[in-house]
Structure formats: structure tokens, C-alpha cells
C-alpha positions in Angstrom: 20.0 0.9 -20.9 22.4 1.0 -17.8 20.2 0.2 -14.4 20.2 3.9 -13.0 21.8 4.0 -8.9 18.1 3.4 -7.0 19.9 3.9 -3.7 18.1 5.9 -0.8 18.5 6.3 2.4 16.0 5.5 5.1 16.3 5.8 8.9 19.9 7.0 8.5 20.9 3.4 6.6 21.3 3.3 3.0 19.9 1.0 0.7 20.7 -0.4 -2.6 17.0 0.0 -3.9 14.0 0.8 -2.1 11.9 -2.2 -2.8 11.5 -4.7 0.1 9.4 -7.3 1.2 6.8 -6.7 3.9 6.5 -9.3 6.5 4.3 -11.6 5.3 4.8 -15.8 4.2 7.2 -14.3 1.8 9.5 -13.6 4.1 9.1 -15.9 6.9 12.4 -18.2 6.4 15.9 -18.1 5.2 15.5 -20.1 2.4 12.5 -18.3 0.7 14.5 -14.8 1.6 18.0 -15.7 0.3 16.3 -16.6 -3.0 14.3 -12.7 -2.9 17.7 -11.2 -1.8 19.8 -12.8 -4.9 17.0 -11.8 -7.2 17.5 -7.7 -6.4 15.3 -6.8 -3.5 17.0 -4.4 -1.2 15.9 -5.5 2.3 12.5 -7.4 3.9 11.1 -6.6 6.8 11.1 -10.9 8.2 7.6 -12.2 9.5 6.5 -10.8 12.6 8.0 -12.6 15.7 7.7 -12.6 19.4 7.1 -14.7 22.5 3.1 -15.7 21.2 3.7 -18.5 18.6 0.6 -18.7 16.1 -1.1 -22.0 15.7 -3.1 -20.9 12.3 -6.3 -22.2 10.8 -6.5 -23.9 7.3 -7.7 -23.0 4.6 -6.7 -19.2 5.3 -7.0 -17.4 2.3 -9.7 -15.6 0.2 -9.6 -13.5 -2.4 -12.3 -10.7 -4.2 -12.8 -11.6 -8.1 -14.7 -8.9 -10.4 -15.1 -9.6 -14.5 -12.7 -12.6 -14.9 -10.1 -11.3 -12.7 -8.9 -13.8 -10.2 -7.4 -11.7 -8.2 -8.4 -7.6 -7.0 -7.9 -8.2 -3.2 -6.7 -11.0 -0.8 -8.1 -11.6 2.4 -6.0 -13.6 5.2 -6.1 -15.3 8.8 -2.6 -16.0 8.9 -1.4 -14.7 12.7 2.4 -13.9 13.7 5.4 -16.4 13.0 4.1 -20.6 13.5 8.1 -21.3 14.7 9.4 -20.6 17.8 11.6 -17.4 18.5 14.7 -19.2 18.9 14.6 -20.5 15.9 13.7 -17.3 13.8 16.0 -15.6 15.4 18.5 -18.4 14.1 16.8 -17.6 11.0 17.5 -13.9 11.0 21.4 -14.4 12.3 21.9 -16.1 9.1 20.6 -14.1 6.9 22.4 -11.2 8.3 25.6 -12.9 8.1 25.1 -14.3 4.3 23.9 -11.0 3.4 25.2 -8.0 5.2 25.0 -5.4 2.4 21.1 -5.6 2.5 18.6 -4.5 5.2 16.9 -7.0 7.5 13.8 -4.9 9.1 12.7 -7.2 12.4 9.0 -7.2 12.8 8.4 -7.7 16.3 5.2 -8.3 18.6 4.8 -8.5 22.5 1.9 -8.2 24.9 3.3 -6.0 27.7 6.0 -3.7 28.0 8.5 -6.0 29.3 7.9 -8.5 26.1 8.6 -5.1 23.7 11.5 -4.5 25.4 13.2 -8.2 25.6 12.2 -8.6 22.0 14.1 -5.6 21.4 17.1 -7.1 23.1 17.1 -9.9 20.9 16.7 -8.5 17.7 19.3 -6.1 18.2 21.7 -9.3 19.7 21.3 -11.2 16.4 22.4 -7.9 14.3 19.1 -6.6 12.2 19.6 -3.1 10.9 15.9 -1.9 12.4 13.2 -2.9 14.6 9.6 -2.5 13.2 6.8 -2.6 15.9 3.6 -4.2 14.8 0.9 -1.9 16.2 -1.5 -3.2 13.1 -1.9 -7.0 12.7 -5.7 -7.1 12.2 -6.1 -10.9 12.9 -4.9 -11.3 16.9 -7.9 -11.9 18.9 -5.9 -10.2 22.5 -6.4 -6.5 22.8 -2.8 -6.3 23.6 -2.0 -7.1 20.1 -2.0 -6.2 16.8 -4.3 -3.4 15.5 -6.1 -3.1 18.8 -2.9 -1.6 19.9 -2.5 0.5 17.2 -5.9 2.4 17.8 -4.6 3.2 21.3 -2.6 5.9 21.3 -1.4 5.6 24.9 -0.1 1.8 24.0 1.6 2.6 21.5 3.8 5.4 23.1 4.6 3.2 25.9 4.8 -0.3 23.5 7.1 2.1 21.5 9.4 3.8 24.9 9.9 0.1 25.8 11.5 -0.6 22.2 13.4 1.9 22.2 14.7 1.6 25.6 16.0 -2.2 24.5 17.7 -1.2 21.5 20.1 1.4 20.0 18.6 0.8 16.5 16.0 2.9 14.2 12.7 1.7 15.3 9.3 1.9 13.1 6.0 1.8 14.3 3.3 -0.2 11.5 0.4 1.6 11.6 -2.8 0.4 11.5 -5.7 1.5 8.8 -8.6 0.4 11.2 -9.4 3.9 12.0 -10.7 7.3 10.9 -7.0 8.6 11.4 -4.0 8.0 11.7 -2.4 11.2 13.1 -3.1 10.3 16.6 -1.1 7.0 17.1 1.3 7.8 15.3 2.1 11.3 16.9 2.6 8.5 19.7 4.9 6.5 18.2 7.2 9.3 17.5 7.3 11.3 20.9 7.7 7.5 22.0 10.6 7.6 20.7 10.3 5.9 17.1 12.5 7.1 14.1 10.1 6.3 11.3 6.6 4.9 10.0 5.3 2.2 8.3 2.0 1.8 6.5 -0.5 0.4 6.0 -1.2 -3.0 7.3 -4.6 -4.7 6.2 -7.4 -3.9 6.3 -10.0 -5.8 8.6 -12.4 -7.3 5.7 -15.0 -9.7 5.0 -14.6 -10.5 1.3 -17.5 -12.6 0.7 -20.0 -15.2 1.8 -20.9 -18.7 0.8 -24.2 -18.6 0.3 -24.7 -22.1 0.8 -22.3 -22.9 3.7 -24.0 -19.7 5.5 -20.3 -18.4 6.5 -17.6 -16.2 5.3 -15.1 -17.3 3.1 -12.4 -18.8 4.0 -15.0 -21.5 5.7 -12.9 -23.2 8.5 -15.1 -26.0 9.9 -18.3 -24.3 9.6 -17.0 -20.4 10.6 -14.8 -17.7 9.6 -13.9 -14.4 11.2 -13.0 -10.8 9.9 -9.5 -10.5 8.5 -7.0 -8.5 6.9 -7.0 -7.4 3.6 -4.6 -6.4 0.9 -4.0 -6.0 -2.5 -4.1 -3.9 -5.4 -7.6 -2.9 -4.2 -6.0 -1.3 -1.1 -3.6 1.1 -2.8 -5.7 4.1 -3.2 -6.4 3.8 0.8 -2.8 3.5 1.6 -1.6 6.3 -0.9 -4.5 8.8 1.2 -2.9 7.7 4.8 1.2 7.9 3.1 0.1 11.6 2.5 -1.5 12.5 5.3 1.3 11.2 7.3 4.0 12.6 5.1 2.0 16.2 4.7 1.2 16.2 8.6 3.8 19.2 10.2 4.5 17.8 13.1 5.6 14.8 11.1 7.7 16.7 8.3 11.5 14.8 7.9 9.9 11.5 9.8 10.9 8.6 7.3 8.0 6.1 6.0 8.3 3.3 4.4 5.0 2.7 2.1 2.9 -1.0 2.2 -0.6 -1.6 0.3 -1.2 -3.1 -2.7 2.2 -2.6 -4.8 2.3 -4.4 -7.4 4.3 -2.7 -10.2 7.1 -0.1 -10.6 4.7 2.3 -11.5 2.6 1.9 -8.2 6.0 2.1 -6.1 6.6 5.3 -7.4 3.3 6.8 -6.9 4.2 5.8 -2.9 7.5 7.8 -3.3 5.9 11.0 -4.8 3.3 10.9 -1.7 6.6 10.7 0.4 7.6 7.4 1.0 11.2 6.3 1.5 10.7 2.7 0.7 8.1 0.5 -0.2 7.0 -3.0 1.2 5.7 -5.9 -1.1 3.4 -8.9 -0.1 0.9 -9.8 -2.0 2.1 -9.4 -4.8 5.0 -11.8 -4.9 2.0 -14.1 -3.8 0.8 -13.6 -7.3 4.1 -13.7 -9.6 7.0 -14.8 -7.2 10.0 -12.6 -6.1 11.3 -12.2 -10.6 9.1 -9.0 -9.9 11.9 -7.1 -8.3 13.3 -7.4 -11.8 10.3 -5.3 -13.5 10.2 -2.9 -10.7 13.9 -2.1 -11.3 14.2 -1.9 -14.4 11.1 0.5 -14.9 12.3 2.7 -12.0 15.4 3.5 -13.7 14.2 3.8 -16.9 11.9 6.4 -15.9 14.7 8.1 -14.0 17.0 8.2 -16.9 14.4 9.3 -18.9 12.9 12.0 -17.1 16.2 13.5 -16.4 15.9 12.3 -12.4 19.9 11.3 -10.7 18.5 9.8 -7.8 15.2 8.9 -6.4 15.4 11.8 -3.5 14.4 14.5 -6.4 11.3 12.2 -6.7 10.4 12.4 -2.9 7.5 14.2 -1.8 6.5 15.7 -5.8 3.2 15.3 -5.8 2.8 16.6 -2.0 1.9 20.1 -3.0 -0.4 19.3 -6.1 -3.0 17.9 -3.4 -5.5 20.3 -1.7 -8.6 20.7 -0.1 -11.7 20.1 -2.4 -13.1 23.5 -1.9 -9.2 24.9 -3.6 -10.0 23.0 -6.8 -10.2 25.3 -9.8 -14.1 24.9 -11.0 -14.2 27.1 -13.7 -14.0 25.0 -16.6 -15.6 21.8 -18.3 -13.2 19.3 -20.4 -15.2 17.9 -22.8 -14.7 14.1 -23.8 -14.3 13.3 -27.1 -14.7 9.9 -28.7 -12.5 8.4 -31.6 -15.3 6.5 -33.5 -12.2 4.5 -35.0 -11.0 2.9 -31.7 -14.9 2.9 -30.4 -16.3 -1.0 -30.8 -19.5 -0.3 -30.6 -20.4 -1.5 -27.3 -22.4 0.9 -25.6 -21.0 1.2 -22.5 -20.8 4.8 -22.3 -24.2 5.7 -23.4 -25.3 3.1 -20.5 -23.6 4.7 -18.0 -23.9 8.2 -19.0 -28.0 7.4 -19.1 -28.3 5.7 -16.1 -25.4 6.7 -14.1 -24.8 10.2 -15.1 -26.6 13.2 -17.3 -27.6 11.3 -20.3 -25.1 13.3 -22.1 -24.3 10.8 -24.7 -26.9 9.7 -27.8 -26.6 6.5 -29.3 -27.1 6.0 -33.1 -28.9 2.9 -35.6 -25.4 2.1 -36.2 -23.9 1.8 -32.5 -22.0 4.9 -32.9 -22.2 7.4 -29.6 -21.7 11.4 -29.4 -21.3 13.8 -26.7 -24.3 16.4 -26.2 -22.2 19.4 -24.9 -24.9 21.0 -24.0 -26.2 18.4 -21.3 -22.3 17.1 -20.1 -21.0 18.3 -17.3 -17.3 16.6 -18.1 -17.5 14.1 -15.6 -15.6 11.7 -17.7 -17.7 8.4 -16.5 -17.4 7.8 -19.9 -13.5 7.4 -20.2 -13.3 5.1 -17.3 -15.9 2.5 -18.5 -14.5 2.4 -21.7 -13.1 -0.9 -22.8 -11.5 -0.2 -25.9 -9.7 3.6 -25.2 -11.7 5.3 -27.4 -12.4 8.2 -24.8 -10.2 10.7 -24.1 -9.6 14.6 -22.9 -11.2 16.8 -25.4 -11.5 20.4 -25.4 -11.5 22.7 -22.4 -14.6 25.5 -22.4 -14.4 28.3 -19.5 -17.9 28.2 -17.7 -18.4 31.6 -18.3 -18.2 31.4 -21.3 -21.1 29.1 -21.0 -23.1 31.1 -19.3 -22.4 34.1 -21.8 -24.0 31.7 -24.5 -27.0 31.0 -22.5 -27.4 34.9 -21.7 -27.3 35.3 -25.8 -29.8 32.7 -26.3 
């Protein structure tokens, strides 16, 4: 099958797809981002840079296993840019040059408004197509960086005006997840002057403790401190704040480009029906290198060709409407589970779950073999999810009333 056109515009610039990668290691040097750029990404957004040049700890990563999984989420110190700015912005120039047709996002940080603005100077100088301001980075210790920023409102605006004022590109604001909301700051960032969003950042974490070093993991002589974490086990925190963001009205038509735990095609495009414009990959490429781009491609298209989509802006935003209020959910019915006692291996699973964790809706035979009592399940569907094997699945829908006309019989 042909690889269907995956262009979309964001901040007024087109791009050829909308998979880049988010600042992060991967995209920290020329030679690691020419390599992404010839394998089919569309753009990066290059490791955060500014005047403050990180002097990092070692080791500086952890990561949260669960049931012989290595990897569910990654947890890491690593600061802003270890080279000096001449030199990334060397860095940048060239990539630039050897690769106009794709997008080069520059992350920048600063710790007053007059290190914004000459930042902004300089990115624009060496030719990037968009400035991204990193309100969000949960690992700076100065509460004039990073996500200490980004819960102020009030910096934010003015971090942004100061951007803005050095530059005649699209600027972004990163947004931090460290709070209850995200409407606030970013609100800022826009009557600041900002053209679009990014998020999420990580999300400050402590992912375990060695319980005989008496520390958090990573151990770095002895101590540790909270960090950011990412990861697949951050998506369904980032998909809440892309909607809320895309859903808010005073930020209707405000381009976001969607970070947090993106590790397949399939998980992009759940990003782009919440509203995003473009999606940013990290961790990910940690895990399986930058061939990924190639899955993510080749599954976006073949779900647009065979869904009868011609370009991903029919995707945008269709899922917006489908999400309400809890009180606006229909209640008035029970789907039933049923169970396929030729896929079911006997485990037990459900029954142990359902007993202990739900309505004890499920009896459990001599011969390992469950069934539903419909008279005590309430269609949670605990069940399905614990399931190993797929032998759960939707069975048939019975109206409540109808229920309760049965009891009223009885």
C-alpha cells in the first residue's frame, strides 16, 4: 500500500508528517538528529538550550517495572543541554542547512527576561522554524526555571512577551503537568503573545526506593531527588490535559503539539483526535531507536486509507465531542460480560477479582471454568481487563428498567 500524504500544518508551517522528537538526549546533537531526520521524522524540537549549562549527575535514570515488564515508566535527572550555547547553536545552524525541508523546533530556557529575549535573538539568527519556551522542566533546582515557572502564571506571560519581542517566529509555551490545571498558565502564554502549546512535560516522580541503600533510585552517592517522569505510564495524563486544552474556549484554533508517553502509531493518533497538531517522542526512541518512525508511518496511513480519511485534518479534534461530564453519561443500561470458555485458560483471575475486588459476580466451578451471575453484576467489566487470555468480552445489553420490572414481578 502507497504511504498516504501525513502532511499537517502547525503554527502556520507545514510538515511532512506530524511525528517529531521531543527535546530530550535524542535530540541533543547533529549527528544523532541527521540519523532520525533520514529515517522519516518530520521535525524535533533540539534539547533545551540557554545561557545555564547543566553539569548532570550519573547514574540518572530509573525506571518502574510491573510483571516482567522492564519498562512502564522512566524517571530522569538529566537538566538542560551539558554543551555550551555556542556550540548548539552551531549544532542547530547545521542541521537547518542539511535539512531545510524539515522543522527544527528550538527549546529554549533563561532565568530573567533579558536571557528569554537574547535567546530568542539567537535562535531566530541561526534560522529554526519555531521557538519553544520551556516553562516545565521538573528537574532545575532555581525557581526561575523550569516547572516552577510554569506554575506561575505571571512568569510565564512576561517569560513569554520577552520571546516574542526577540523573534518574528511562532513561539510555544511547554507546559508543565505539576499542577491541578493547566488553564491558568497557559491563558498566559497566549495573551503573552505565544502561537501554540506544547504538552506535557514530566511528571515530578519518585519511582522507587532501595530499600537497602535507604534512598531513591537513581542512588547518586548516597541521595537522589524527585524527578521527571515519562513514559507510556504518562499517556492517559497527558491525553486528559491535550483535551482540556484543546476543548477550553478561549483556547479554540490555538495549535498543540502533544508529548507523554507515545510510543506507537496508534497512541499518536489518539493525541490527534483529542486535538493535537503534532506529536513529540522521547522515550520511546530510548527503548527501540529512531526505525520507529517507520511503524508510526506506515500504520497512520494505513488507517487513513482504510477508513476513507485524505488527510490527517478530518482526524483533528473527533473525539472532542464524545467526552462529557460524568453526570451526562447515559446510566440506563448494564452490558453484561460474557466469557468464551474456549479461549478461557482456566486461571482464575476473574473470579479473584470479581470476589475480592468487585460484586462476587462470577462462580467458579470443580473444573476451573467461571460464569457470570447476572443477577449480582453490575457490568463493571473488572473482569475483561484482568483477563490474560481474551476470553472476556461485551455481551448483551439489558435496559435497567427492565430490571427492575423483573424484580417488581418477582
Amino acid at each position: 500500500m502507497a504511504v498516504k500524504d501525513l502532511s499537517i500544518e502547525f503554527c502556520g508551517i507545514r510538515c511532512e508528517n506530524p511525528f517529531f522528537l521531543a527535546s530530550s538526549p535524542i535530540s541533543s546533537n547533529y549527528e544523532m538528529v541527521s540519523r532520525a531526520l533520514d529515517a522519516g521524522w518530520g521535525g524535533l524540537v533540539f534539547k533545551t538550550v540557554g545561557f545555564f549549562v547543566a553539569n548532570e549527575v550519573s547514574p540518572r535514570f530509573d525506571q518502574l517495572k510491573k510483571e516482567g515488564r522492564s519498562f512502564i515508566g522512566f524517571k530522569n535527572l538529566e537538566q538542560t543541554s551539558e554543551k555550551g550555547l555556542e556550540e548548539n547553536l552551531l549544532e542547530m545552524e547545521k542541521i537547518k542547512r542539511d535539512f531545510p525541508d524539515k522543522i527544527l523546533i528550538a527549546s529554549i530556557m533563561g532565568q530573567s527576561e533579558e536571557e528569554w529575549n537574547q535567546l530568542a535573538k539567537l535562535m531566530t539568527g541561526v534560522g529554526v522554524d519555531i521557538i519553544e519556551c520551556n516553562f516545565s522542566c521538573p528537574q532545575m533546582a532555581d525557581n526561575k526555571l523550569g516547572a516552577d515557572v510554569g506554575q506561575n502564571p505571571e512568569l510565564v506571560k512576561s517569560y513569554t512577551e520577552a520571546v516574542v519581542a526577540g523573534t518574528d517566529l511562532p513561539v510555544l509555551a511547554k507546559m508543565t503537568p505539576n499542577l491541578g490545571s493547566m488553564i491558568p498558565p497557559a491563558l498566559a502564554a497566549i495573551e503573552g503573545g505565544a502561537r501554540g502549546l506544547a504538552a506535557i512535560n514530566t511528571i515530578k516522580s519518585i519511582t522507587s526506593v532501595d530499600i537497602e541503600k535507604m534512598a531513591p533510585a537513581p542512588v547518586i552517592n548516597g541521595k537522589s531527588s524527585v524527578s521527571g517522569y515519562s513514559g507510556k505510564a504518562i499517556k492517559p495524563i497527558a491525553l486528559r490535559f491535550i483535551y482540556e486544552l484543546a476543548s477550553y474556549p478561549d483556547l479554540y484554533n490555538v495549535p498543540v503539539s502533544g508529548i507523554g508517553g507515545i510510543e506507537t502509531w496508534q497512541d499518536a493518533l489518539e493525541f490527534i483526535l483529542l486535538g493535537a497538531r503534532n506529536v513529540q517522542v522521547g522515550t520511546a526512541v530510548m527503548q527501540y531507536g529512531y526505525r520507529i518512525i517507520e511503524d508510526m508511518i506506515s500504520g497512520l496511513s494505513y488507517y487513513l486509507a482504510s477508513n476513507g480519511f485524505e488527510s490527517l485534518e478530518k482526524l483533528l479534534g473527533l473525539a472532542l465531542d464524545n467526552i462529557v461530564s460524568a453526570d451526562k453519561l447515559d446510566r440506563n443500561f448494564i452490558l453484561y460480560p460474557e466469557i468464551d470458555q474456549k479461549k478461557c485458560i482456566g486461571c482464575g483471575r476473574c473470579y479473584i477479582s470479581c470476589c475480592d475486588g468487585g460484586h462476587q459476580a462470577i462462580s467458579w466451578s470443580k473444573v476451573r471454568q467461571p460464569v457470570v451471575i447476572e443477577e449480582k453484576c453490575v457490568g463493571c467489566h473488572l473482569c475483561n481487563h484482568v483477563c490474560p487470555s481474551g476470553a472476556i468480552k461485551t455481551g448483551k445489553m439489558v435496559f435497567k428498567k427492565a430490571l427492575d420490572f423483573k424484580e417488581d414481578i418477582i
